[in-house]
N, C-alpha and C positions, 0 to 999 in steps of 0.2 A: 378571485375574479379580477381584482383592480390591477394585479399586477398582470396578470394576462395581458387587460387590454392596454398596458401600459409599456410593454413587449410588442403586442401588436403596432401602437404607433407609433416606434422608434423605428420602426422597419418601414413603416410606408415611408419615415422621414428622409430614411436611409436609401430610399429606392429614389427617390424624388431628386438627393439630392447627388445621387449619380447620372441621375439622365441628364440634369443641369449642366454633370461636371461636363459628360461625353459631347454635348452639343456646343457649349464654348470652345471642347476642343476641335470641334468640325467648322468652325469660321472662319471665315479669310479676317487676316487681320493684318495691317501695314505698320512696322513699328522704325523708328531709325532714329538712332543716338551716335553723338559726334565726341571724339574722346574717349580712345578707350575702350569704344564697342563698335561692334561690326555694325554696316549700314545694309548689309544684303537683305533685298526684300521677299519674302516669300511667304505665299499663303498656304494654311494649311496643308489641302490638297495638292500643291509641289513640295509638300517634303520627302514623298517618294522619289522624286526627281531628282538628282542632284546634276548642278548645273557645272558646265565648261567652262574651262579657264578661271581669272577672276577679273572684277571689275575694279583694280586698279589703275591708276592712269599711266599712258606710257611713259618709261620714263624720262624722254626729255620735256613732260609736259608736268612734270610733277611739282617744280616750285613757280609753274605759272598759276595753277592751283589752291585752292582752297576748300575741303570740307564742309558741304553747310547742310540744312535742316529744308526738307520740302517736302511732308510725305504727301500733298494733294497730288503736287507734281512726279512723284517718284510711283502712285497707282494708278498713273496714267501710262506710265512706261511696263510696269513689270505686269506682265500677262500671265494665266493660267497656262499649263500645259497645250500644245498646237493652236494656241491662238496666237501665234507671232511675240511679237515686241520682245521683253527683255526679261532673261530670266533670275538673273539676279542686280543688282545696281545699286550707285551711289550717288548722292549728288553734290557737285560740286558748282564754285562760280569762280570764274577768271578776276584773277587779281592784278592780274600785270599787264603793261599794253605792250604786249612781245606780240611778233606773228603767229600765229595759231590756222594755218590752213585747217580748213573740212570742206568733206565732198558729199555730192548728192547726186546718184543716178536717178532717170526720173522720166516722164512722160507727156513728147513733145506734145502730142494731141491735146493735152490738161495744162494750158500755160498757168496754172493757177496752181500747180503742185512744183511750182521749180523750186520755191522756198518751204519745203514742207517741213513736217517735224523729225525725220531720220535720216542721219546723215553719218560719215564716216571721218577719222582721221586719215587712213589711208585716203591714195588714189585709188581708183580702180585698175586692173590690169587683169591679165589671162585671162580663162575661159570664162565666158558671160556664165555658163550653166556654174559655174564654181561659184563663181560670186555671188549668186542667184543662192547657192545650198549655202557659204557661208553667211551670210546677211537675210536668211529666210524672206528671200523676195519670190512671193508665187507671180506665176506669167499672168493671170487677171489681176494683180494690180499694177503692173507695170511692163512695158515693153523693152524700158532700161534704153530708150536711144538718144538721149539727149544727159550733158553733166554739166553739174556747176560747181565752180570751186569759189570759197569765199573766204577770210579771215574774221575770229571771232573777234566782237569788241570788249575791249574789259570790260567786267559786271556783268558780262552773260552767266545764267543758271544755266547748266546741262545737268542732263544724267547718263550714266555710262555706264553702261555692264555687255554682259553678253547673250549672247539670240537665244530667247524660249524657241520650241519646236513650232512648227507652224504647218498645220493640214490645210493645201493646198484645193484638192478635191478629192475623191477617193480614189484616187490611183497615186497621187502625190502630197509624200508627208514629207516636210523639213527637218533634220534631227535638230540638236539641241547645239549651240555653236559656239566657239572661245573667241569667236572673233568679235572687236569690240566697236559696238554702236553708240551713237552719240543721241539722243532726243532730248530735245526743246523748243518751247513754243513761240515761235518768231512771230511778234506785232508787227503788223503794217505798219502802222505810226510811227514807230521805234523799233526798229531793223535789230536783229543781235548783231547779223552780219556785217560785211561790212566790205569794197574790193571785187566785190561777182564776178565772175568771167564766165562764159558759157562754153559750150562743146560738143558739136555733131558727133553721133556717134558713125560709124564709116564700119564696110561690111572689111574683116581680117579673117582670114583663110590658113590654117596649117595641118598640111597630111598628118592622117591620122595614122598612129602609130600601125606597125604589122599585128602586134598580137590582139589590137580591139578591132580586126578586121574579123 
């Protein structure tokens, strides 16, 4: 009999400490080491996902660059699946005081978002709707008619990877994008930026080709 129930409670132990194992594996968890290992962030539930491109920096921007350690600031950026922001990333901080343009499309109505936290190294160019599906920018949060271009100061944090998917509304989902985004959180106080220049956006027109008629 003793060994029965001695049988029986290695098995409850053994169930208990499966269900433990299976729910730590269902957590989101933010982990990032420099040296050696990858810094791409992702929570459990996007390992089905696997994300575009990578978040390397470009490379004429790579020995302005440095590697560093942020994970509050790096799960502020990487989002779950169709919730926008980023779906993999790194973060880095500006070592050197070289030029470093970025850009920000944005919403003349909200002069309170001209310095927000998503910006691009690129400019912008061609089709707003392109730019809109690379940069997962749905039409309710921006109109996209006003830019600003700025240079970063050295000792800015950024983080940089590329676009998580972003559901728009139920008729409009963002795929998953290689194109690479910049987020960091600009104080008032102490500007990252640095140089602004603004820019109307102005209506550009070109026939549209025969076969998407």
């Amino acid at each position: 009999m003793e060994i029965v129930h001695l049988q029986n409670s290695f098995k409850k132990m053994s169930f208990a400490l499966l269900i433990l194992t299976v729910y730590g594996c269902s957590s989101s968890t933010i982990k990032q080491e420099v040296n050696g290992s990858t810094s791409t962030q992702q929570s459990a539930n996007q390992t089905q996902v696997k994300c575009a491109g990578t978040n390397e920096l470009p490379p004429e921007y790579v020995d302005a660059f440095e590697e560093t350690v942020d994970a509050a600031l790096l799960s502020q950026a990487v989002q779950e699946a169709d919730k926008g922001g980023l779906c993999q990333a790194k973060v880095y901080i500006n070592k050197k005081n070289i030029v470093i343009p970025v850009y920000r499309a944005w919403n003349s109505t909200n002069p309170n978002s001209r310095l927000g936290k998503w910006w691009a190294f690129n400019r912008p160019e061609g089709k707003v709707s392109t730019y809109r599906k690379d940069y997962e920018i749905c039409y309710g949060y921006s109109p996209l008619d006003m830019l600003t271009q700025c240079n970063l100061k050295a000792g800015t944090k950024i983080v940089v990877g590329t676009g998580q998917s972003a559901m728009c509304d139920a008729y409009l989902t963002y795929p998953i994008s290689a194109s690479k985004q910049i987020y960091m959180v600009i104080d008032a106080q102490a500007p990252s930026v640095t140089d602004c220049k603004d820019y109307d956006g102005v209506f550009s027109w070109k026939p549209v080709a025969e076969s998407m008629r």
